[in-house]
N, CA, C and O of each residue as an XYZ file, in Angstrom:
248
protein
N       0.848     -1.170      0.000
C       0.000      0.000      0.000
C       0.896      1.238      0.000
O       1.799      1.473      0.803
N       0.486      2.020     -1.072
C       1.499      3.362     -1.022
C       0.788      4.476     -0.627
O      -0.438      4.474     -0.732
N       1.280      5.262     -0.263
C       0.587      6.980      0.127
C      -0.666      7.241     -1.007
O      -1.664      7.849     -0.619
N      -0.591      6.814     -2.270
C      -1.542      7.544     -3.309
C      -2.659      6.701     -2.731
O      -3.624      7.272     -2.223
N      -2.587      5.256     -2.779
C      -3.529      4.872     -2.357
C      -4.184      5.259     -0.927
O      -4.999      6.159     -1.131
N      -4.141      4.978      0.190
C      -4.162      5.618      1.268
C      -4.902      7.204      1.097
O      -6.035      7.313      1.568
N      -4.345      8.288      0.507
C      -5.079      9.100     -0.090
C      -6.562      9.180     -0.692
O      -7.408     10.061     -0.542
N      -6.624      7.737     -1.573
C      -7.720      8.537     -2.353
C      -8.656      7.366     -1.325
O      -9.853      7.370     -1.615
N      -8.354      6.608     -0.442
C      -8.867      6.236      0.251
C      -9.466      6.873      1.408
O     -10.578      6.565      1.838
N      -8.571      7.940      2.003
C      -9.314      8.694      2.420
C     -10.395      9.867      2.421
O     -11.340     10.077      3.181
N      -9.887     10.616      1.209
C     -10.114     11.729      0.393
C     -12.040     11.710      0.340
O     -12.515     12.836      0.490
N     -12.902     10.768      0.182
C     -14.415     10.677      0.546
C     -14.803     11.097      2.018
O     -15.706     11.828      2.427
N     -13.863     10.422      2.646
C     -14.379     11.080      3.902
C     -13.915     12.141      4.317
O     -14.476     12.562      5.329
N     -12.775     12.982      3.768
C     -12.440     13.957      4.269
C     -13.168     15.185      3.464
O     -12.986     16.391      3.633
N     -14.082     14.506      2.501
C     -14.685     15.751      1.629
C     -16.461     15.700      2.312
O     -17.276     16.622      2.291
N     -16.665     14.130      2.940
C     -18.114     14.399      3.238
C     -18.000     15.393      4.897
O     -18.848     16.228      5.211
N     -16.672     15.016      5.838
C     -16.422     15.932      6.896
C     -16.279     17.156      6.645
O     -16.574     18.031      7.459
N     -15.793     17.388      5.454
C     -15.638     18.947      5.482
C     -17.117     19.753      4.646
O     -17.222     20.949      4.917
N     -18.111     19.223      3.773
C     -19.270     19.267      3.823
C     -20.066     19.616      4.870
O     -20.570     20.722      5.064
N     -20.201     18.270      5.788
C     -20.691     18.446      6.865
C     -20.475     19.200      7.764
O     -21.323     19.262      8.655
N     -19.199     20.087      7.857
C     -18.865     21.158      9.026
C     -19.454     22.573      7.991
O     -20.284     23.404      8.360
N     -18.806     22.538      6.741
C     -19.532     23.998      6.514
C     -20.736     24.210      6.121
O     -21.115     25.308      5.713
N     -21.783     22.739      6.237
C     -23.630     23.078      6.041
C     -23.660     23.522      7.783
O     -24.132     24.593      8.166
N     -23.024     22.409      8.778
C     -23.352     23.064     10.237
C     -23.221     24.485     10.275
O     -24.135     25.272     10.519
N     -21.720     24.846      9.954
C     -21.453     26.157     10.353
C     -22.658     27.440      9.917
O     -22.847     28.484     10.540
N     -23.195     27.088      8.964
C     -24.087     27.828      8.266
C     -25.468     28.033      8.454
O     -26.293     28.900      8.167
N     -25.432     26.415      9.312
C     -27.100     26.695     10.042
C     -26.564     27.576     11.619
O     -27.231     28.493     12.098
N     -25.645     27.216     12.055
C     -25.429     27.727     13.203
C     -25.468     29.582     13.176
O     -25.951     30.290     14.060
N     -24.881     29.998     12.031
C     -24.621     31.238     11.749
C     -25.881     31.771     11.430
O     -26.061     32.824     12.041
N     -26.803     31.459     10.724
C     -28.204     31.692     10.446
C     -28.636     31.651     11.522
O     -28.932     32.766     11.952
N     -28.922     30.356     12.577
C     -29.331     30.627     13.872
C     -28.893     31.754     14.957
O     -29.459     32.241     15.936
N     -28.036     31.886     14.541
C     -27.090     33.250     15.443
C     -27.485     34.069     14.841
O     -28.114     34.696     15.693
N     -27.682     34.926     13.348
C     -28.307     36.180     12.858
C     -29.729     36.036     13.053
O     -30.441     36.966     12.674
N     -30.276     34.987     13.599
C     -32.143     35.214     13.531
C     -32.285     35.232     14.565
O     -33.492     35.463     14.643
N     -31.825     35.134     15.802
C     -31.590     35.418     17.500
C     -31.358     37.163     17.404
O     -31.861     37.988     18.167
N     -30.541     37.410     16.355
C     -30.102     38.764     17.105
C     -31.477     39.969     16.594
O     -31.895     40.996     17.128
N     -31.859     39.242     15.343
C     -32.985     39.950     14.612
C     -33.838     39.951     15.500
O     -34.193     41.040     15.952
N     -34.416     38.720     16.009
C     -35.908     38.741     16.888
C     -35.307     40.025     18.010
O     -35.922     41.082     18.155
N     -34.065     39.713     18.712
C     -34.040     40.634     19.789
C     -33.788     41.645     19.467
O     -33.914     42.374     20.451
N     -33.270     42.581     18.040
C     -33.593     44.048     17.841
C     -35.106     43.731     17.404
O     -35.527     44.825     17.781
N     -36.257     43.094     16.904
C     -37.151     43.901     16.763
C     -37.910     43.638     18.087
O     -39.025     44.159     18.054
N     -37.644     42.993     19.229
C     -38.075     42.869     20.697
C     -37.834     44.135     21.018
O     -38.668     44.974     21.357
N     -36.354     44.303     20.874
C     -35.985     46.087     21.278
C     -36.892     47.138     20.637
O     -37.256     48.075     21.347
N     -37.220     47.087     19.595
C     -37.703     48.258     18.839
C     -39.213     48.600     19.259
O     -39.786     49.684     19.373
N     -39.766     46.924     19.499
C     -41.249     46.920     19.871
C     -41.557     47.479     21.541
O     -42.470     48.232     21.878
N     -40.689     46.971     22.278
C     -40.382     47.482     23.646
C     -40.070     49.260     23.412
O     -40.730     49.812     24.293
N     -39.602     49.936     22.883
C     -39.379     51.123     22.612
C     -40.242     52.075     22.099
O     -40.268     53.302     22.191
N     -40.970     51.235     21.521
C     -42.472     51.884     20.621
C     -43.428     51.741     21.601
O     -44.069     52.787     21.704
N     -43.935     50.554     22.659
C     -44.662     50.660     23.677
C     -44.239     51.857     24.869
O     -45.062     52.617     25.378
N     -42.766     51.836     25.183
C     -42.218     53.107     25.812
C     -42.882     54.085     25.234
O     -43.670     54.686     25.964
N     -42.763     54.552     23.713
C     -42.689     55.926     23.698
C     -44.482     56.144     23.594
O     -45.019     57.178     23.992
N     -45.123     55.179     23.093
C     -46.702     55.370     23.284
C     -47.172     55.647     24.570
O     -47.993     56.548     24.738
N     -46.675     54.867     25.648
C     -47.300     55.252     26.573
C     -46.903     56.545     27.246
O     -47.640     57.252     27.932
N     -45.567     56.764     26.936
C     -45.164     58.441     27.603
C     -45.807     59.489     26.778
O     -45.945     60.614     27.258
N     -46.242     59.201     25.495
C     -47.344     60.021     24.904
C     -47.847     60.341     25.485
O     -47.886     61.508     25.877
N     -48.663     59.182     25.916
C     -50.388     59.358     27.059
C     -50.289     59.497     28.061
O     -51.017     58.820     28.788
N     -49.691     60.095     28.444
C     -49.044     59.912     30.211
C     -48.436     59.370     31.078
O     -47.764     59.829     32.000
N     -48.804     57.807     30.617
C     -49.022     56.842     31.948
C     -47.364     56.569     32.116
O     -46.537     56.639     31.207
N     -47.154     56.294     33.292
C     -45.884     56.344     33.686
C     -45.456     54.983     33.201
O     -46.121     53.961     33.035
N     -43.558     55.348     32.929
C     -43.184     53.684     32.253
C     -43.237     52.518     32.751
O     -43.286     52.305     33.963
N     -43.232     51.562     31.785
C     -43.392     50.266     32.672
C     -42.310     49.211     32.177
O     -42.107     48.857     31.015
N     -41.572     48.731     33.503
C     -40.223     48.576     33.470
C     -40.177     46.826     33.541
O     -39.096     46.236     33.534
Protein backbone atom coordinates (compact mmCIF):
# COMPACT_ATOMS: atom_id res chain seq x y z
CA UNK A 1 0.00 0.00 0.00
CA UNK A 2 1.50 3.36 -1.02
CA UNK A 3 0.59 6.98 0.13
CA UNK A 4 -1.54 7.54 -3.31
CA UNK A 5 -3.53 4.87 -2.36
CA UNK A 6 -4.16 5.62 1.27
CA UNK A 7 -5.08 9.10 -0.09
CA UNK A 8 -7.72 8.54 -2.35
CA UNK A 9 -8.87 6.24 0.25
CA UNK A 10 -9.31 8.69 2.42
CA UNK A 11 -10.11 11.73 0.39
CA UNK A 12 -14.42 10.68 0.55
CA UNK A 13 -14.38 11.08 3.90
CA UNK A 14 -12.44 13.96 4.27
CA UNK A 15 -14.68 15.75 1.63
CA UNK A 16 -18.11 14.40 3.24
CA UNK A 17 -16.42 15.93 6.90
CA UNK A 18 -15.64 18.95 5.48
CA UNK A 19 -19.27 19.27 3.82
CA UNK A 20 -20.69 18.45 6.87
CA UNK A 21 -18.86 21.16 9.03
CA UNK A 22 -19.53 24.00 6.51
CA UNK A 23 -23.63 23.08 6.04
CA UNK A 24 -23.35 23.06 10.24
CA UNK A 25 -21.45 26.16 10.35
CA UNK A 26 -24.09 27.83 8.27
CA UNK A 27 -27.10 26.69 10.04
CA UNK A 28 -25.43 27.73 13.20
CA UNK A 29 -24.62 31.24 11.75
CA UNK A 30 -28.20 31.69 10.45
CA UNK A 31 -29.33 30.63 13.87
CA UNK A 32 -27.09 33.25 15.44
CA UNK A 33 -28.31 36.18 12.86
CA UNK A 34 -32.14 35.21 13.53
CA UNK A 35 -31.59 35.42 17.50
CA UNK A 36 -30.10 38.76 17.10
CA UNK A 37 -32.98 39.95 14.61
CA UNK A 38 -35.91 38.74 16.89
CA UNK A 39 -34.04 40.63 19.79
CA UNK A 40 -33.59 44.05 17.84
CA UNK A 41 -37.15 43.90 16.76
CA UNK A 42 -38.07 42.87 20.70
CA UNK A 43 -35.98 46.09 21.28
CA UNK A 44 -37.70 48.26 18.84
CA UNK A 45 -41.25 46.92 19.87
CA UNK A 46 -40.38 47.48 23.65
CA UNK A 47 -39.38 51.12 22.61
CA UNK A 48 -42.47 51.88 20.62
CA UNK A 49 -44.66 50.66 23.68
CA UNK A 50 -42.22 53.11 25.81
CA UNK A 51 -42.69 55.93 23.70
CA UNK A 52 -46.70 55.37 23.28
CA UNK A 53 -47.30 55.25 26.57
CA UNK A 54 -45.16 58.44 27.60
CA UNK A 55 -47.34 60.02 24.90
CA UNK A 56 -50.39 59.36 27.06
CA UNK A 57 -49.04 59.91 30.21
CA UNK A 58 -49.02 56.84 31.95
CA UNK A 59 -45.88 56.34 33.69
CA UNK A 60 -43.18 53.68 32.25
CA UNK A 61 -43.39 50.27 32.67
CA UNK A 62 -40.22 48.58 33.47
Amino acid sequence: MNIGDLAVGLLPSIGVGWLFFIVMRGIIRADRREREAIAQMDREEAQRARNLLAEQGDPPVE
